[in-house]
C-alpha positions in Angstrom: -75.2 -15.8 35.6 -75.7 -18.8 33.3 -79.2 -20.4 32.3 -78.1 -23.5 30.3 -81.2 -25.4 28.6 -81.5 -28.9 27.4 -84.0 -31.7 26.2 -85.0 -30.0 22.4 -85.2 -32.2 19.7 -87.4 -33.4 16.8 -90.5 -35.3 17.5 -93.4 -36.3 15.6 -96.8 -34.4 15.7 -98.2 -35.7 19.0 -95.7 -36.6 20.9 -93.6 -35.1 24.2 -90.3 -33.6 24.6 -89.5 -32.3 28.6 -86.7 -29.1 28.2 -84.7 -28.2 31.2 -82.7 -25.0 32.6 -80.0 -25.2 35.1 -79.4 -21.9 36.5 -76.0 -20.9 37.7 -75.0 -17.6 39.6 -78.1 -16.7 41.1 -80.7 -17.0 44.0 -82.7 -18.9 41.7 -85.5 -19.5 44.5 -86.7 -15.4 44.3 -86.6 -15.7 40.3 -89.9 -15.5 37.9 -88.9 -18.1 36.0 -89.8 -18.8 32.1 -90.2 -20.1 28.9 -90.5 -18.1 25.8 -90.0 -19.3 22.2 -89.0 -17.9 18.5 -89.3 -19.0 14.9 -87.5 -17.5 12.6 -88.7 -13.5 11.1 -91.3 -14.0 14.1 -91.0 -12.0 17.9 -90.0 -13.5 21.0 -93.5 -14.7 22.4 -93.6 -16.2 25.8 -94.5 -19.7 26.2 -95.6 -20.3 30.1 -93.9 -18.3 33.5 -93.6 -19.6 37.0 -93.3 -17.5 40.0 -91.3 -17.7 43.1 -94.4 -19.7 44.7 -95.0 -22.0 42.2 -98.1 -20.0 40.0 -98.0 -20.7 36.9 -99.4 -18.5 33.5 -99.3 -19.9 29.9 -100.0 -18.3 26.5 -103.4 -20.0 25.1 -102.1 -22.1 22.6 -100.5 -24.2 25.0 -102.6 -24.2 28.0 -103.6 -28.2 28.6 -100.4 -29.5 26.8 -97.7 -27.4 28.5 -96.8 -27.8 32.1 -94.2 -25.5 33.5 -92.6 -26.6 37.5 -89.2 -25.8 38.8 -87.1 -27.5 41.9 -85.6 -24.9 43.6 -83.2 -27.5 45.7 -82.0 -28.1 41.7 -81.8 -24.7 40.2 -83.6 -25.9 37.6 -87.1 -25.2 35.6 -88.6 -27.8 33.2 -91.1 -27.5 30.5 -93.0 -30.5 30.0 -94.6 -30.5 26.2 -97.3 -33.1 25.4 -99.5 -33.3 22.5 -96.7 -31.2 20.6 -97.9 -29.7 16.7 -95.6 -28.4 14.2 -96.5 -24.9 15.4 -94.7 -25.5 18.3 -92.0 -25.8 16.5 -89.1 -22.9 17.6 -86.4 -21.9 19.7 -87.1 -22.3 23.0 -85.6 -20.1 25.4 -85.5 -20.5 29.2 -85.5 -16.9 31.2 -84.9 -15.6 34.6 -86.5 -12.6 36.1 -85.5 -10.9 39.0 -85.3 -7.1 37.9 -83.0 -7.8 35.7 -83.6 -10.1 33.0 -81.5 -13.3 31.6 -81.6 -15.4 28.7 -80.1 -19.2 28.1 -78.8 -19.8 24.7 -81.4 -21.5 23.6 -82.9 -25.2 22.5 -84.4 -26.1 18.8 -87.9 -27.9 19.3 -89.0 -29.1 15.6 -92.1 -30.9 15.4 -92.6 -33.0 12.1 -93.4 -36.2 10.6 
């Protein structure tokens, strides 16, 4: 299994950045798919989740800037970010649930003028 993410970067307060996961090595379609995120000395907190059918849940400070969707012909789950604040500012981490758990590597998101 291999989640492999892409599209972190640094952007000013305020502007967008769009991360993407490619999943490898499983049936993607039947996966709870996710987002989480971690700073440094902080926990893992999740960020927003998408099920099999397409509902979506997000933590509250994101709700209204944050839009989670996957293409299951693509194997892949984006995370749109709009209206990004330095808080936002972490590791972003793409999961895949299914029973199991699994974890991409990871993407830095730094937000800063």
């Amino acid at each position: 299994v291999q989640l492999v993410e892409s599209g972190g970067g640094l952007v000013q307060p305020g502007g967008s950045l769009r991360l993407s996961c490619g999943a490898s090595g499983i049936i993607f379609s039947r996966y709870v798919m996710g987002w989480y995120r971690q700073d440094p000395g902080k926990q893992r907190e999740l960020v927003a989740t998408i099920t099999s059918r397409g509902s979506t849940n997000y933590v509250d400070s994101v709700k209204g800037r944050f839009t989670i969707s996957r293409d299951n012909a693509k194997n892949t789950v984006y995370l749109q970010m709009n209206s990004l604040k330095p808080e936002d500012t972490a590791v972003y981490y793409c999961n895949a649930k299914y029973g199991a758990d699994w974890w991409g590597q990871g993407t830095q998101v730094t937000v800063s003028s």
